[in-house]
Structure formats: structure tokens, C-alpha cells
C-alpha positions as CSV (number, residue, x, y, z in Angstrom):
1,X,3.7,-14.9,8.9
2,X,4.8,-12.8,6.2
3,X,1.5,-10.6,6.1
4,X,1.5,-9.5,10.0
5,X,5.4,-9.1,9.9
6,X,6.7,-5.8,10.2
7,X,9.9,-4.6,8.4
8,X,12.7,-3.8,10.2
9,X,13.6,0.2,9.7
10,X,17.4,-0.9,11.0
11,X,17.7,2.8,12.6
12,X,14.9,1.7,15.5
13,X,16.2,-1.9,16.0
14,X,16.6,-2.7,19.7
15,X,19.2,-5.3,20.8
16,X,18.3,-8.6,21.4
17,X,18.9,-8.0,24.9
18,X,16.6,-5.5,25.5
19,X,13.4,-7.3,24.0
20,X,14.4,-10.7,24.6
21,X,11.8,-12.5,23.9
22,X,10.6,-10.2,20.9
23,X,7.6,-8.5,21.1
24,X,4.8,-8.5,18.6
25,X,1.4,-7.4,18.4
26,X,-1.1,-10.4,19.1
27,X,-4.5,-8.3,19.3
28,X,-6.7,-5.3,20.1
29,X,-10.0,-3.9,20.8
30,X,-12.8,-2.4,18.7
31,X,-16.6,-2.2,19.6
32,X,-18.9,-2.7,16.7
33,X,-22.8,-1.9,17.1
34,X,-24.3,-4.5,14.5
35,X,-22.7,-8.2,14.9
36,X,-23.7,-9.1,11.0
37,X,-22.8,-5.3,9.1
38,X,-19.8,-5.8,11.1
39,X,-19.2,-8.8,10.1
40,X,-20.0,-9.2,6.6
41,X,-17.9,-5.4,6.2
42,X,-14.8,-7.3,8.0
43,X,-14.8,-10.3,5.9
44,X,-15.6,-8.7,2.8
45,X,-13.8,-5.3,2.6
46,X,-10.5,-6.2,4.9
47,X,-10.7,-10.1,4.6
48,X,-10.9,-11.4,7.8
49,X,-11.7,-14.6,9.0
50,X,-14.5,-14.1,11.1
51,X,-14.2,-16.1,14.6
52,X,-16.8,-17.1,17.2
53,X,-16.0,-16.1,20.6
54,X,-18.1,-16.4,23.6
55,X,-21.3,-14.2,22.3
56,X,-19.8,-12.3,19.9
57,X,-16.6,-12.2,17.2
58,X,-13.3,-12.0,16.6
59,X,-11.8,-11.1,13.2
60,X,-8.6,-13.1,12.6
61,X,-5.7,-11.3,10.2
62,X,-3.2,-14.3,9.9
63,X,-1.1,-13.8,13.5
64,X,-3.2,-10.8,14.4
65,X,-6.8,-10.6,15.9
66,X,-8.9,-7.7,16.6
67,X,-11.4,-8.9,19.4
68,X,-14.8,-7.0,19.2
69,X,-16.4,-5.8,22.0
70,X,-20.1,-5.2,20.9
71,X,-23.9,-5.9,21.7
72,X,-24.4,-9.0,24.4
73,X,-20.4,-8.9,24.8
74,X,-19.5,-8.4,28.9
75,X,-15.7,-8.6,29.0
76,X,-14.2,-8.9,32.0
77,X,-11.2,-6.5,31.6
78,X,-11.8,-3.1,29.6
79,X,-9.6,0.0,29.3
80,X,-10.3,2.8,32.0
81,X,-12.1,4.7,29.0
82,X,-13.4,1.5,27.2
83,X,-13.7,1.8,23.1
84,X,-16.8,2.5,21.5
85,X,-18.2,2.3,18.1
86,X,-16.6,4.6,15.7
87,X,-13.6,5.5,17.6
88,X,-11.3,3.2,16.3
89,X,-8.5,4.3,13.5
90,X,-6.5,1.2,12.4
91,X,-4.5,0.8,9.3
92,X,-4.3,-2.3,7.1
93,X,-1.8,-3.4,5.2
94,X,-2.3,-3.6,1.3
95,X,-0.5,-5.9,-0.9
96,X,0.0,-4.5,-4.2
97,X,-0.4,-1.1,-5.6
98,X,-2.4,1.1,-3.7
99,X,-4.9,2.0,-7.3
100,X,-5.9,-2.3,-6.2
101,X,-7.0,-0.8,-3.0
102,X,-8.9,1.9,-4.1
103,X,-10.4,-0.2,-7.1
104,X,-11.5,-3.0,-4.2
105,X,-13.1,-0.7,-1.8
106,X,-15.3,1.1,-5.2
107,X,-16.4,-2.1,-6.4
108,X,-18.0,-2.8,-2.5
109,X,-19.2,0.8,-2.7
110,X,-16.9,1.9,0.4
111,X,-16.1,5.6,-0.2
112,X,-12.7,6.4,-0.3
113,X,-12.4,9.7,2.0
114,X,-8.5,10.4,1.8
115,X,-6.5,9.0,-0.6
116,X,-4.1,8.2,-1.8
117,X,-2.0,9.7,0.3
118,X,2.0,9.8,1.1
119,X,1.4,8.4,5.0
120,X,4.3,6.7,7.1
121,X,3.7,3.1,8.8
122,X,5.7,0.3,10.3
123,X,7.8,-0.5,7.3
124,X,8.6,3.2,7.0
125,X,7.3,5.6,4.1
126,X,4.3,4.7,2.6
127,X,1.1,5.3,0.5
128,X,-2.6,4.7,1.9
129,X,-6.0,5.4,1.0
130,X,-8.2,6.4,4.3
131,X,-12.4,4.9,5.1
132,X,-14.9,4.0,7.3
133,X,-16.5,0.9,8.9
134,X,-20.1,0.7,9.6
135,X,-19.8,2.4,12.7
136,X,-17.6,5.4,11.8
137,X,-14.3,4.2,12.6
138,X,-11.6,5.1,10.5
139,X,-9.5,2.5,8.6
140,X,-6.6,2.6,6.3
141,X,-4.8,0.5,3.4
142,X,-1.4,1.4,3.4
143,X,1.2,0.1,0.7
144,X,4.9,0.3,0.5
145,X,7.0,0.8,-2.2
146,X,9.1,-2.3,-3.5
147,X,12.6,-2.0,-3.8
């Protein structure tokens, strides 16, 4: 999918042998402490599909998935020094200019803390704007430039 692709910076392309199959990111981990703010701030501010799972959510970004860890939620398998709320920093990517980003997150009343901002992502140099979730985390729109 288009939206979760990253661009190739052809200086850090392995050979095909090497990462044969490719690999791609499928999901990760961040632990909310309020199913609905979570929820409603995950659809609403970074457009997520919001997905059942088990007793608690997942929030569904085309081919990537952040699976929530949060109150009621027992997973089996956790990191030796397992996330908590407001330690996550994960940055989003913004279609458009970055001034829609910042224009999107005033009109939800979602402070802008940083921004905007030369940054560098996946796709190479960039521009993001920098917020929070509900539960402190820190979260990012990033933009890049058209050629």
C-alpha cells in the first residue's frame, strides 16, 4: 500500500540477496491508560481504524498496526522492559503540506509542541510538526518534499 511504503533512499538499498524475502514493518507496541480517549484520539487525530482484539484494541494504518497494550490487556509475550503509557515516540506520515497537519491537529485542539521542523525520516529529509497522545507519548507528522 502506497501509504505504509517506504521510499527507497538508493544509497541504503540491500541486495535482493541479503533480505530475501523483504522485510517490512507489520506492527508494534504502545500501552494506553484509557481504552475510549485512546481510542477516539487515534481515530480522530491520526485516522486509524480502530480494531477489536481480545479485550482491548488495535489501531490499523493501512498494512501497519500498532497493538495496544492497556487496562484488562494480559499479553503473553512483552519486551524485557515492557512499554508504558507515555513512553512511546512514533512518527506518522502526512500527506500534503505540513501547514494541513498543523491546521488538523488546531482544529482538534491538539497542541502543536515542535514544529515545523526540518527532521529526517524513512524517505530521507523531511519536515514534521511534533504532539502528544492522551497519555504523554510523543507523536509526529512528518512530510516530504515532492519532486
Amino acid at each position: 500500500m502506497p501509504e505504509t511504503e517506504t521510499l527507497p533512499d538508493e544509497t541504503a538499498i540491500a541486495s535482493a540477496d541479503t533480505l530475501s524475502p523483504a522485510i517490512h514493518l507489520d506492527h508494534c507496541v504502545i500501552h494506553v491508560g484509557d481504552w475510549a480517549r485512546s481510542n477516539a484520539f487515534y481515530r480522530d487525530v491520526v485516522g486509524a481504524e480502530i480494531v477489536a482484539r481480545g479485550d482491548g484494541y488495535a489501531y490499523r494504518f493501512g498494512g501497519v498496526q500498532l497493538n495496544c497494550h492497556g487496562p484488562g490487556v494480559n499479553p503473553k509475550m512483552v519486551a524485557d522492559h515492557p512499554v508504558m503509557p507515555g513512553n512511546s515516540d512514533l512518527c506518522f506520515r502526512w500527506s500534503g503540506p505540513i501547514e494541513g497537519a498543523i491546521t488538523h491537529l488546531e482544529r482538534l485542539g491538539v497542541p502543536v509542541e515542535l514544529g515545523p521542523v526540518d527532521t529526517f525520516g524513512a524517505a530521507g529529509d523531511g519536515i514534521s510538526v511534533y504532539f502528544r497522545d492522551p497519555d504523554g507519548s510523543l507523536l509526529e507528522f512528518i512530510t516530504y518534499p515532492t519532486p
